[in-house]
C-alpha positions in Angstrom: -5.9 -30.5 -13.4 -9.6 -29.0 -11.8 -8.3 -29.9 -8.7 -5.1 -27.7 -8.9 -6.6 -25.0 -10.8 -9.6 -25.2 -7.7 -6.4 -25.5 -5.2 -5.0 -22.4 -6.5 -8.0 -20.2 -6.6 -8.6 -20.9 -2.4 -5.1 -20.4 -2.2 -5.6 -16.5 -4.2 -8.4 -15.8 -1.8 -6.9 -17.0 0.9 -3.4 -15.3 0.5 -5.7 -12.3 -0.7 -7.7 -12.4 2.8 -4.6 -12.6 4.9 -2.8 -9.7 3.3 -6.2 -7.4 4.1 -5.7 -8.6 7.4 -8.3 -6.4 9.1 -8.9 -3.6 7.0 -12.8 -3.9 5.7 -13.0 -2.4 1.9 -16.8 -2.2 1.8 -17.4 0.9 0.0 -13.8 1.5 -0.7 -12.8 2.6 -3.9 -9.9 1.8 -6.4 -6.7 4.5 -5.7 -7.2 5.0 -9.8 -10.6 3.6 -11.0 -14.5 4.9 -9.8 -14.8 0.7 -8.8 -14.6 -1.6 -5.8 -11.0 -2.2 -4.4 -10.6 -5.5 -3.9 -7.9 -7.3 -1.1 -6.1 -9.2 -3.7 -4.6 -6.1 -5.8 -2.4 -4.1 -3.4 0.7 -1.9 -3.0 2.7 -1.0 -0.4 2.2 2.5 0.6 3.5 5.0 3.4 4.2 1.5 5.3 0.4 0.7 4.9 -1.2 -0.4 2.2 -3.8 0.9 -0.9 -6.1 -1.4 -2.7 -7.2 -1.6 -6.5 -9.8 -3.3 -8.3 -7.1 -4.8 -11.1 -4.0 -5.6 -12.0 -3.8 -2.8 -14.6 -4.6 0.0 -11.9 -1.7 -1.4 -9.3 0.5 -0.8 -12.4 -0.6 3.1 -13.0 -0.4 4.0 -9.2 3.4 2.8 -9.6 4.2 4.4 -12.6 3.0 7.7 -11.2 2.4 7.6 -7.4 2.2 11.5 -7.1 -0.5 11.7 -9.6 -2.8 9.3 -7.4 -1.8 10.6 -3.9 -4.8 12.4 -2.5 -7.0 9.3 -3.5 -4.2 7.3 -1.5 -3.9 9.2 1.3 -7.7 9.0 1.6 -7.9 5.3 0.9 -5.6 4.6 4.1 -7.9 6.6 6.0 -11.0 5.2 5.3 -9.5 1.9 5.5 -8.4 2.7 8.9 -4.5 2.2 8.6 -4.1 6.0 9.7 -5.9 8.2 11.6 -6.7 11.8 12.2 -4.5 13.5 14.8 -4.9 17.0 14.0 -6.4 19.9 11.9 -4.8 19.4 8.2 -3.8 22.5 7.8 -2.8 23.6 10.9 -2.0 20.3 12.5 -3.9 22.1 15.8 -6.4 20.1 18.0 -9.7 19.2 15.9 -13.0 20.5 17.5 -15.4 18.2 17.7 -18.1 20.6 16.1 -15.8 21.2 13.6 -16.3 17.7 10.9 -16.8 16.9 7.5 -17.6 13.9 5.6 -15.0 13.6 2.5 -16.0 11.1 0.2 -17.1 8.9 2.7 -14.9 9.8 5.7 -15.1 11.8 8.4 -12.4 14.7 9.1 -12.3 17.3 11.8 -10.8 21.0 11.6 -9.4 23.1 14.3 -11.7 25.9 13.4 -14.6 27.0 11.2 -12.4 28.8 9.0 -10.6 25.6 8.3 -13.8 23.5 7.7 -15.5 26.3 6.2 -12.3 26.5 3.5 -13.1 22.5 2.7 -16.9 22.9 3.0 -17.0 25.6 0.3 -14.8 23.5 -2.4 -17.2 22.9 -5.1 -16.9 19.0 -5.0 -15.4 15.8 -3.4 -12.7 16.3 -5.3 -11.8 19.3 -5.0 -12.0 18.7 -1.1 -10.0 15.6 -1.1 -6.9 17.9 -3.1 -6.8 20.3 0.0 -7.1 17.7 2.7 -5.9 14.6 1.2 -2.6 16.5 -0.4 1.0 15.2 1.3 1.1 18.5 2.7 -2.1 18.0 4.1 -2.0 14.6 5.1 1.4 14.8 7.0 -0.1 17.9 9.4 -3.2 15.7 10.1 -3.1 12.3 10.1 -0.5 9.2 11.3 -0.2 5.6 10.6 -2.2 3.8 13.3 -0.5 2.6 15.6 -0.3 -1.5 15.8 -1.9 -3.9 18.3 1.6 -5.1 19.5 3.4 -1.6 19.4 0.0 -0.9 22.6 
């Protein structure tokens, strides 16, 4: 019976590794929870995927995806599954002077105005809601695109 139950547990982390592929979760962060994501809770999500640190979180973000959507939308950016490809708000070309670290990740703006609007939000939070929003998100970032698709 150990040797089943020890069977099964390489066969979690292992499943767990291969569905994480090669998205790195250091310093990632639940879509629900302040805690560590970890590869072997995860949902399918804008034909990527977001990360949880249990069970119990996977089951909130599907109750109520809306709810959790900034924090997803940022998740698959700092996990690398999309990137930026223009300004969030005006989906124009992002300056190179023009970039912010949001909880963690970088984002670039078409203009100061733009940044400025994110850089004076009170908190990371309040950031993430105006660049992380759908709205947001659709003007200024895209699934990246796969090795075989090159």
């Amino acid at each position: 019976m150990k040797t089943f139950i020890t069977f099964l547990a390489i066969c979690v982390v292992a499943g767990a590794t291969v569905i994480a592929g090669d998205i790195d979760l250091k310093n990632v962060q639940c879509v629900v929870a302040n805690k560590a994501a970890s590869a072997g809770k995860a949902a399918d999500y804008k034909d990527a995927k977001v990360y949880f640190c249990c069970g119990g979180c996977a089951g909130k973000f599907a109750a109520n995806t809306k709810k959790y959507a900034e924090r997803a939308n940022h998740q698959l950016v700092a996990t690398k599954q999309y990137v930026q490809k223009g300004c969030p708000f005006s989906g124009g070309k992002v300056k190179a002077d023009k970039v912010i670290s949001i909880a963690g990740t970088e984002v670039g703006f078409c203009c100061d105005g733009c940044k400025n609007k994110v850089a004076s939000a009170k908190d990371d939070s309040a950031r993430m809601k105006l660049v992380f929003s759908d709205k947001a998100f659709g003007k200024g970032f895209a699934k990246k695109a796969s090795k075989s698709s090159k």
